[in-house]
C-alpha positions in Angstrom: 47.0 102.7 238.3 44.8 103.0 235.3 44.8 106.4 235.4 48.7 106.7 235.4 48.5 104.5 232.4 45.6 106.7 230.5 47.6 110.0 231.4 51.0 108.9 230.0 49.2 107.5 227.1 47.6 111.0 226.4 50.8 113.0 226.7 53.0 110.3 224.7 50.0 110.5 221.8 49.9 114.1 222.3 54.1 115.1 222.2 54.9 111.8 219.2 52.9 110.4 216.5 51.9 111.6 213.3 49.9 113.8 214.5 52.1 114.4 217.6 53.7 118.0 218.7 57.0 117.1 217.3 55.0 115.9 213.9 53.2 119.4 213.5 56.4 121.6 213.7 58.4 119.5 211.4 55.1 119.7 209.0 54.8 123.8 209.8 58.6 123.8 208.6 58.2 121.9 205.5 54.6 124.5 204.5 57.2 127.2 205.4 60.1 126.0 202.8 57.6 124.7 200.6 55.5 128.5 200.1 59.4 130.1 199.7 60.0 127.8 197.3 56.7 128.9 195.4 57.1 132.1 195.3 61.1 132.3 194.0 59.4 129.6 191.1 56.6 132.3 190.4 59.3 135.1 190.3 61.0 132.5 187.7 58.0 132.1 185.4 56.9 135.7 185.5 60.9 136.5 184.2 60.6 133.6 181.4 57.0 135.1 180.4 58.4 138.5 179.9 61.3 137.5 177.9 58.9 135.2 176.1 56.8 138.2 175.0 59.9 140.0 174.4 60.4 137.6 171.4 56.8 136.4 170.4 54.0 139.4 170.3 55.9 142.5 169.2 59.7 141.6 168.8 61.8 143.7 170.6 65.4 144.2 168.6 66.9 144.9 171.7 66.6 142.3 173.2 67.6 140.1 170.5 70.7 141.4 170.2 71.7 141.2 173.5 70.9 137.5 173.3 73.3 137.3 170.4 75.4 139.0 172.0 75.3 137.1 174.9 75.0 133.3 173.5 76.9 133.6 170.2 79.6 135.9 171.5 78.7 138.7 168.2 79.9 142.0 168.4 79.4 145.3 165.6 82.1 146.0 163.4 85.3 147.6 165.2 84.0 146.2 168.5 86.7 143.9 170.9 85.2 141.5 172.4 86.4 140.0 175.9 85.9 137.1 177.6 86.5 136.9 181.3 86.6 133.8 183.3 85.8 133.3 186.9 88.1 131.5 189.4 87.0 128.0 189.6 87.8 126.7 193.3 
């Protein structure tokens, strides 16, 4: 009888619990999510970094006009300048 007990003990410590079965896949799921959501953040900061320098060590003109292009909604003289919106649903 004790032995029943001491084996369904095992297995029911072994499948639940923190440090259970069930506990290590959820935990393996979370690493998994959690290095994916590293790397697109790393892709982020390497993309703000390069515009950064862009702007701070050696000013590139291009660039700078594409940004006022972009934010300020500048064009060159004789230029039309269009603004297209996107269906909002």
């Amino acid at each position: 009888m004790i032995s029943i007990f001491l084996i369904f003990y095992f297995i029911f410590n072994l499948v639940s619990g923190e440090r259970g079965l069930f506990s290590y896949f959820k935990k393996k799921e979370l690493l998994s999510n959690l290095k994916n959501e590293e790397v697109l953040l790393i892709s982020k900061i390497e993309d703000i970094d390069h515009k950064n320098s862009l702007l701070s060590t050696n000013l590139d003109l291009d660039y700078v006009e594409i940004l006022i292009r972009e934010r300020f909604l500048f064009g060159k003289n004789g230029e039309t300048i269009y603004l297209i919106k996107k269906d909002e649903k």
